[in-house]
N, C-alpha and C positions, 0 to 999 in steps of 0.2 A: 404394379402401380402403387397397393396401399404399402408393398415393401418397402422401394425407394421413399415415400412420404414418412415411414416411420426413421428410414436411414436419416432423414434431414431434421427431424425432431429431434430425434438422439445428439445429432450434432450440435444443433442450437441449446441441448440441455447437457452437453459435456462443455461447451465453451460458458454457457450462464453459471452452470455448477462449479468448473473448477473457478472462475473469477468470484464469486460467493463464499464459496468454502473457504478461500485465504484471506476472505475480507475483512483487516481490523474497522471494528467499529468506529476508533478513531482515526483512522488510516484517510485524510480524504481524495489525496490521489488515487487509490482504491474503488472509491464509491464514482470518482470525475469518471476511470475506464469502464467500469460497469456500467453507468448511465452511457456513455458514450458507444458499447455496445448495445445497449436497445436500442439508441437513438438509428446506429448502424443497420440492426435488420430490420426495423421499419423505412429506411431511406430504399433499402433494397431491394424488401417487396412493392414501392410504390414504384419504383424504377423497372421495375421488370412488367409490371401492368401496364405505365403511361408508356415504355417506350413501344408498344405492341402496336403497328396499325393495325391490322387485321378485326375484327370483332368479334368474330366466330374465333380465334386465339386466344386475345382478350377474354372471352367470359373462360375457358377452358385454366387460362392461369389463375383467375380467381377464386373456378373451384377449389383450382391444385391446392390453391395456401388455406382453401377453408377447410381442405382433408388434411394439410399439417397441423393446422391449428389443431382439428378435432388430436391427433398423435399428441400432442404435445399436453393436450387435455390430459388422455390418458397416462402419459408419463408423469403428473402435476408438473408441468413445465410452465406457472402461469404466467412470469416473466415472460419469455416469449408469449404467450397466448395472450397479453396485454402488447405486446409489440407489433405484431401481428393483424388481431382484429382489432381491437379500439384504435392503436394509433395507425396502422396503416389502412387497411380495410374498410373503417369506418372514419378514414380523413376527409375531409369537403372534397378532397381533389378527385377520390376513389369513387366516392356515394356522388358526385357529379355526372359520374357517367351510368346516368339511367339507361341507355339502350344496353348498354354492358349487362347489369344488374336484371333487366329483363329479360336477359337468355339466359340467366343462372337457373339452374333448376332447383324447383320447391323443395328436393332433400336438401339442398346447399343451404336453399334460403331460412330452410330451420335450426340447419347447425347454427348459421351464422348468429341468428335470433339466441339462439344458446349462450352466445361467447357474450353476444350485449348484455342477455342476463345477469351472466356473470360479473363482466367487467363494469357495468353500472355501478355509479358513485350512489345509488340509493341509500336513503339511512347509513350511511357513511362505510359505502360496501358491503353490506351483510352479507349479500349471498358468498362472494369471495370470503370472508372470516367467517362462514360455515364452510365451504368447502378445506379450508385450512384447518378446520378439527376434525373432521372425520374421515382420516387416513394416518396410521405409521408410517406410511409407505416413503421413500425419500421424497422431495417436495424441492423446484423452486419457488418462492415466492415472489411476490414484486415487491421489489427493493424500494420503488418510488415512495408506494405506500408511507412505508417505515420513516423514510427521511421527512415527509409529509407530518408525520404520527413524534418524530421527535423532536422537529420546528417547534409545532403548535404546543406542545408539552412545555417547551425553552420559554414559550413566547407571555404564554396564560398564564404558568407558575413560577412565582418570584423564587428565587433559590434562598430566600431569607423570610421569615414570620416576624412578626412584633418582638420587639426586644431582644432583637437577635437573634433568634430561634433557629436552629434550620429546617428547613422545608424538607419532611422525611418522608410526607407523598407524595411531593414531585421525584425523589431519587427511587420509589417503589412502583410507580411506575415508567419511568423509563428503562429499570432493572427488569420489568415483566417482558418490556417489547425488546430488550437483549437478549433474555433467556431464551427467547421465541426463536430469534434470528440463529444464537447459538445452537439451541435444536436443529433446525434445517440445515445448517451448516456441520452440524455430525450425521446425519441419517444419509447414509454414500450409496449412489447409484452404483450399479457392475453393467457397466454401460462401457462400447466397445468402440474406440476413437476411429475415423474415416477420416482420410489424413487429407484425400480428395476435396470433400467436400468442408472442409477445416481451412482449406486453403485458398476454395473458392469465395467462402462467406469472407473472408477476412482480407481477400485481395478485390474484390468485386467493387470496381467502380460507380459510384450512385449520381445520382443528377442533382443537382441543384435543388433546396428544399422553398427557395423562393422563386422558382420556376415551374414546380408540380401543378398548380392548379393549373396556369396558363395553358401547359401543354394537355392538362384534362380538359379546356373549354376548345382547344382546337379539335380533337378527335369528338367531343360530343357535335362543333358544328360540320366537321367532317360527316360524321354520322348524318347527324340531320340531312344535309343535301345529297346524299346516297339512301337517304330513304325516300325525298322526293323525287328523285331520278326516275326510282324505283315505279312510283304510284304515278310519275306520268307515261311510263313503259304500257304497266298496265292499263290504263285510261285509251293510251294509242292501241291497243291492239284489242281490247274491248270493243 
């Protein structure tokens, strides 16, 4: 089981890595499929959860992706692991289904606490830009971030000073958070392509992203009147 889960981390860190690695900075058709890829595995792990009726299914696939997630920790794959747990895992439609969330078990539910840690916007992500300095090791990063980091850089700092001057700490740091990028974009996984599961993420049909909650409030009221079934079974034979 944790084999297959690291097989599908690797994957989601060979399709994030090589779309990163060639990505010109000012390329933004580039940065559109990138985004368009996270946006991709998160439609696809919320789709494989909401389409589950079963419950006892349900909690068993949400472990599954909070043991990819942990893989993909390991690998620094934090791109996916912001895809993953903040945007899917912890979507209103997913965190809707409390009786789901209630059969997860307390190991799951600590990793998951883990991934919050991390992906928490706190003091403007700290814990994620500590986990980004202490490792060589190759790294995806979230790209989100960065485009977020060089809006607000465009927006705050005028590209011109008094008297025409030009603005040589707005180009020093935007030049810092290139350097960055440039880094992670040379540090190369030996990561080994599964052409299988390359082909399932990328052909894998997703649901409707204005349909997710809807169909999570049907399986929670489903749930609901299958637990009262339930407690008036027991009541009749009490």
């Amino acid at each position: 089981k944790q084999w297959y889960q690291r097989r599908v981390a690797i994957t989601a860190g060979i399709l994030e890595y090589t779309k990163k690695r060639d990505l010109p900075i000012n390329n933004y058709p580039s940065i559109h499929r990138c985004t368009e890829y996270f946006k991709k595995i998160t439609n696809t792990v919320m789709t494989m959860i909401l389409q589950c009726e079963p419950r006892d299914i349900r909690i068993k696939i949400v472990e599954h992706f909070i043991d990819i997630t942990h893989q993909c920790l390991l690998l620094r794959n934090f791109s996916a692991l912001f895809s993953i747990a903040f945007s899917a895992l912890a979507s209103a439609a997913i965190r809707n289904l409390a009786s789901t969330w209630e059969g997860v078990s307390p190991h799951h539910h600590d990793l998951f606490q883990q991934f919050m840690d991390i992906t928490s916007p706190g003091n403007n992500y700290t814990i994620f830009r500590k986990l980004l300095k202490t490792s060589n090791e190759p790294t995806v990063p979230f790209l989100q971030l960065y485009i977020k980091e060089f809006l607000m850089m465009n927006e705050v700092n005028p590209d011109y000073l008094k008297k025409g001057l030009i603005n040589l700490q707005k180009r020093r740091l935007i030049y810092r958070e290139l350097e960055e990028l440039r880094y992670f974009q040379n540090c190369k996984y030996n990561l080994t392509e599964i052409p299988e599961l390359i082909s399932f993420f990328l052909n894998y049909e997703t649901g409707q992203v204005d349909d997710f909650y809807l169909r999570s409030e049907i399986l929670k009221r489903s749930e609901r009147e299958k637990s009262k079934k339930s407690s008036r079974r027991r009541m009749t034979y009490s």
